[in-house]
C-alpha angles and dihedrals in degrees: 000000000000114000097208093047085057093041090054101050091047092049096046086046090053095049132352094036091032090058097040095046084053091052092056091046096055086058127092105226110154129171125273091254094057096039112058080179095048097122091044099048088045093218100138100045088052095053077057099044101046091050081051089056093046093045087054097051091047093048112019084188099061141097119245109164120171106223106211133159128164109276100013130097103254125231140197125233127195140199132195126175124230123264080197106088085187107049119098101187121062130215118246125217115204121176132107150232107224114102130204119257122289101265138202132269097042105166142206096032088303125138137180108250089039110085100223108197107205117168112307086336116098101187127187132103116293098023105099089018078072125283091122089062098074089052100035078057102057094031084060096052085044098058090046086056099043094047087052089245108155100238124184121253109282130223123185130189107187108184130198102205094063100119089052106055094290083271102189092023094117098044086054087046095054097041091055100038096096093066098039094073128172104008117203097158130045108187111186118176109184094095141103137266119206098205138015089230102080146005114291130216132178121215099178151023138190125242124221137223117192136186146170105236108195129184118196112193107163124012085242140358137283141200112275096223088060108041107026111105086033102038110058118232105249087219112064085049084059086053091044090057102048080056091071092065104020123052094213088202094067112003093245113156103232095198110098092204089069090053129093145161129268120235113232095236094054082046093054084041088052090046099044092046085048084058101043093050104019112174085000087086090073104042110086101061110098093237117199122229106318104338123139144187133290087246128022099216122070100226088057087051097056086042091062093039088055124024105019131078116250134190127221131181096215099169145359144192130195105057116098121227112273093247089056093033102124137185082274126132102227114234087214150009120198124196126193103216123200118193122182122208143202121266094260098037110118108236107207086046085053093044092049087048093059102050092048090057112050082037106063126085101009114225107249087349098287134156109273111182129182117202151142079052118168146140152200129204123250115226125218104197121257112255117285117248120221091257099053099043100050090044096048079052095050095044088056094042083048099050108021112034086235137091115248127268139213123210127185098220119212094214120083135249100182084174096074086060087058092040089057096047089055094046101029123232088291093081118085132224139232107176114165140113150173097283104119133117122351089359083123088190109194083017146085109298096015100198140205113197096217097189097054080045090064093047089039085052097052087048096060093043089050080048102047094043088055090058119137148195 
């Protein structure tokens, strides 16, 4: 543990970060797909402009250039030069500046667009989700350089299209390729922390496949007395035909294409993150009356989150409001399906899959249409190297008092496949974050534990100072 690298990054998250942090969150800046004005009201390339600003001022020498061009999301790439004469590889920051709508159910007077400083909590939209990450990154090359602790070379891409898809991610990635050069160190810190205790790292992330089902059964509707017991329900086709691919018992997903094997080590990971938090892995889900969980122990559960398919009916047409539900036998019921996938699983073989089966041998004879299909690839984290994983351990033991964690995280990054493709699988990975309990990122009160962030910011810059060749 180095005591000036603590002292600076409690002194920059007290003023300077902490400033600049509430700024951002005071702006607006919602993604593209929220704002169908985003390029007129600026706020976006502001969100870019003012961390440039704040990154200038931090490191003179270094490169903070704003990326725009008319209809895409802009970024902000950085460049700091290394205070190490002798290392090759540079380290490479990802995260972005765009932030989920407002919201409803905000408490306490706060609001979304209002930083409300409480404690060691700093709430407001964007903070946690993940405005912190651009200036956790620089405070902990700061510290490094104030402490006279040799650091790499840096390179930083912060997007602003993030919460839609990361929609103009790669362009940005390929303009700026030439000047990131040899990359040793990925540090992505958009991620989760499962508990406050320790320092957090995920190794692997599901992908997801989607489509619109739609089963057409009459060209209008009729009235139910008349046609029911001749006419089928669309749907319970729609159902029947859910029961192809999803046991609804269980939950199981019946098509072999979405299925893979976990690796040994993501199973002892898994293992190793049931034990640490034990019933704490269910509750933070707002269960209703007497519901529970899927599976019972922990380690099954994250089993299920992380390495096995699941189904969600995330929207559907077709079905009227109840206040305006009448004696009518509905022409059609559509359904919006999300599957998520295991890291491995080829996307475009699970989505074919998919199709085939709730396709073939129409029910009755009716219309089944897929559409709207798409997906994205799941990632499992390159092997660690010895350097990277006793220095991940001795960051957490340092900091936290703790030794580290891995956790394998249901939701999906697509962008560390693409990431991976551009660095290679030489490259390691710390990909963690500030999103643990009650951070209530894309929802009320959204929260940043900024006592975990400071912890959170030493340990990237340990990390980052025992990087290797």
């Amino acid at each position: 543990m180095n005591p000036a690298i603590e002292q600076t990054v409690d002194a920059l998250w007290r003023t300077d970060a902490l400033e600049a942090l509430s700024e951002f969150i005071r702006l607006p800046a919602k993604s593209v797909g929220f704002d169908p004005c985003w390029e007129q009201n600026g706020y976006l390339l502001k969100a870019c402009e003012d961390a440039a600003r704040w990154g200038k001022k931090l490191f003179p020498e270094g490169t903070f250039e704003v990326l725009s061009q008319p209809g895409r999301s802009p970024a902000l790439f950085f460049e700091i030069p290394a205070t190490d004469s002798e290392s090759a590889l540079s380290v490479f920051f990802y995260g972005h500046f765009d932030k989920q709508p407002e919201g409803t159910g905000w408490s306490c007077g706060r609001s979304a667009f209002k930083p409300s400083l409480e404690g060691d909590c700093l709430y407001g939209r964007g903070a946690a989700d993940d405005g912190y990450n651009f200036y956790a990154a620089l405070t902990a090359l700061a510290a490094l350089d104030r402490s006279d602790t040799p650091r790499a070379r840096a390179v930083g891409l912060y997007e602003t299209a993030e919460e839609c898809e990361s929609i103009d991610f790669e362009y940005w990635m390929k303009t700026a390729a030439p000047r990131l050069g040899s990359i040793g160190l990925v540090v992505v810190m958009d991620g989760t922390c499962c508990d406050y205790d320790r320092l957090w790292n995920s190794t692997s992330f599901r992908g997801a496949a989607t489509l619109t089902l739609t089963v057409r059964v009459l060209k209008h509707g009729v009235h139910s007395g008349v046609a029911s017991g001749i006419v089928p329900d669309s749907f319970a086709i729609a159902r029947s035909l859910l029961d192809r691919i999803e046991c609804s018992q269980t939950g199981e997903m019946l098509v072999p294409e979405l299925n893979t094997e976990i690796p040994a080590d993501r199973f002892e990971q898994m293992q190793r993150c049931a034990t640490i938090l034990g019933r704490k892995i269910f509750a933070d889900f707002p269960w209703n009356g007497t519901t529970r969980a899927k599976a019972s122990d922990p380690f099954e559960a994250l089993v299920l989150r992380g390495w096995k398919p699941q189904l969600c009916i995330i929207g559907a047409s077709g079905l009227p409001l109840l206040q305006d539900a009448g004696n009518v036998l509905r022409a059609e019921t559509s359904l919006r399906l999300s599957i998520r996938i295991p890291p491995g699983v080829d996307g475009k073989k699970a989505l074919d899959a998919l199709t085939a089966e709730l396709t073939k041998d129409p029910p009755f004879g009716c219309t089944i249409t897929v559409s709207d299909a798409g997906h994205g690839p799941g990632w499992n984290a390159p092997a660690q190297k010895v350097w990277f994983a006793q220095a991940f351990e001795a960051a957490s033991l340092a900091h936290f008092g703790n030794p580290g964690a891995s956790s394998c995280e249901g939701a999906s990054i697509p962008i560390l496949s693409m990431m991976e493709n551009f660095f290679g699988k030489e490259a390691q990975y710390l990909v963690t974050g500030v999103l643990g309990p009650h951070s209530n990122a894309h929802g009320p009160d959204e929260m940043l534990n900024l006592a975990y962030l400071k912890k959170l910011t030493c340990s990237v810059a340990s990390i980052i100072a025992a990087m290797q060749e």
